[in-house]
N, C-alpha and C positions, 0 to 999 in steps of 0.2 A: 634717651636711647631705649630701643625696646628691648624688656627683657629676651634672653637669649632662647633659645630654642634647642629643644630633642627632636628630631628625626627622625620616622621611623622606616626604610624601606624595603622594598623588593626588589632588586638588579639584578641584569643580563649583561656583563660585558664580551662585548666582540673585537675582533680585531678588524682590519681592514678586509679580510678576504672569508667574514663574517663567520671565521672561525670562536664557539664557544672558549672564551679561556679563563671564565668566573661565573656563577651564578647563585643568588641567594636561596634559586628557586627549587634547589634540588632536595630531595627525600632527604630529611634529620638536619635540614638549616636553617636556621631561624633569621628573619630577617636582617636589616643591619640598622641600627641605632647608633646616632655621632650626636656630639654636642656644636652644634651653628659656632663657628667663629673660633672653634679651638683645634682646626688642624688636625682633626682625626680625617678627613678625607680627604682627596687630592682635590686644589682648588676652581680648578674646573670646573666638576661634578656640583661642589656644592655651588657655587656662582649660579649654575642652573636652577641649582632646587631653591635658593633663596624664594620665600615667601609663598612657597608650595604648601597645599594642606592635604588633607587624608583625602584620597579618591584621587588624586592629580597622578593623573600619566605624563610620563616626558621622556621622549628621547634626543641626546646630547650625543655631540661627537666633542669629546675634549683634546685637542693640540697637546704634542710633546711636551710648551710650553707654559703649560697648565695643567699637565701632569707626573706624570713620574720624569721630565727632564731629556734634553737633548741627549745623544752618547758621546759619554765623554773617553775620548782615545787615550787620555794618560792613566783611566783605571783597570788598563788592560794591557799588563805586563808580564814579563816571565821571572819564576821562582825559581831558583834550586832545588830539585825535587828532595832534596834533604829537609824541607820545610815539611813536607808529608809526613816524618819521621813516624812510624808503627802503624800506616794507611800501606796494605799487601797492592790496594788494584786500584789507581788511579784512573778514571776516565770521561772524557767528556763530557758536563753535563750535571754532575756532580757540584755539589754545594759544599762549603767547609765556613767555618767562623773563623774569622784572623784576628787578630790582637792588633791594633793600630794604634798610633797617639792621640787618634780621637776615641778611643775607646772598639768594643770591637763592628767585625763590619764582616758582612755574608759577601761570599765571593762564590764566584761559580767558573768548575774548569772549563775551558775552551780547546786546547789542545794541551796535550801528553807529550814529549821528546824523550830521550835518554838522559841528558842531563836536566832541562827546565819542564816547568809545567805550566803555560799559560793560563792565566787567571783574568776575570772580568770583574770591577767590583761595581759595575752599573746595576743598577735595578734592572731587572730581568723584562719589564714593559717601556724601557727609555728609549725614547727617537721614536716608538708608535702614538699613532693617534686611537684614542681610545673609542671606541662607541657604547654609551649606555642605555638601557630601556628601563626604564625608573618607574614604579608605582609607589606612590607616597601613601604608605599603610597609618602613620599616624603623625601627628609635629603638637606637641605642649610645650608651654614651658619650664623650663629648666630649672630644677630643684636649687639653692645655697646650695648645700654638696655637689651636686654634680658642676655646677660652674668654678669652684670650690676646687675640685680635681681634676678639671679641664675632660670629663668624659662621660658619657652617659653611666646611667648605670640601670 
């Protein structure tokens, strides 16, 4: 098996109505570096870049199914606004960390009531298809440590 691989690129993500909603390419961001095969990226994207080298332009539309996941309507339920406990102004849109039994998990509000406060714990890019514009600034091989830690460094 071939040794694994660093990464290195430039990305533009859009959405379908080619609205910006990520980009590497903005003033004070450095590109993005993953390690091949360790699930720092969503699988999609990297299925694309497989065996991509420095210079390689690509642009990819990756499916829901291939990236942040279908939406799923059971993580979008209503709380007791008593869960908010020392939060003065609740409102849509807003993000809070919840304590779950998987450990914690980012939720983001959807709707305000009087008594409940609608919460989403989808990925905030779930059910779109993504679109990327990828230039591949560099790809080495991957140091023992870095395959060692599952992440570039």
């Amino acid at each position: 098996m071939a040794q694994p691989r660093v990464v290195t690129i430039h990305y533009t993500l859009t959405n379908d109505q080619g609205e910006e909603l990520d980009s590497s390419r903005v003033e004070g961001r450095e590109p993005l570096s993953y390690l091949e095969g360790a699930q720092n990226i969503i699988g999609g994207l990297e299925n694309a870049l497989n065996e991509k080298n420095a210079g390689d332009q690509v642009k990819v539309s990756v499916e829901p199914g291939e990236g942040y996941g279908e939406v799923n309507e059971e993580l979008v339920q209503p709380v007791p606004r008593s869960a908010f406990e020392g939060v003065d102004t609740i409102e849509p849109g807003m993000q809070f960390q919840a304590q779950t039994p998987g450990g914690p998990q980012v939720v983001r509000v959807v709707e305000v009531g009087d008594e409940t406060v609608t919460i989403d714990a989808n990925h905030p890019l779930a059910g779109q298809t993504l679109h990327f514009d990828v230039e591949v600034v560099e790809a080495r091989e991957a140091t023992d440590e870095e395959q060692e830690h599952g992440h570039a460094h």
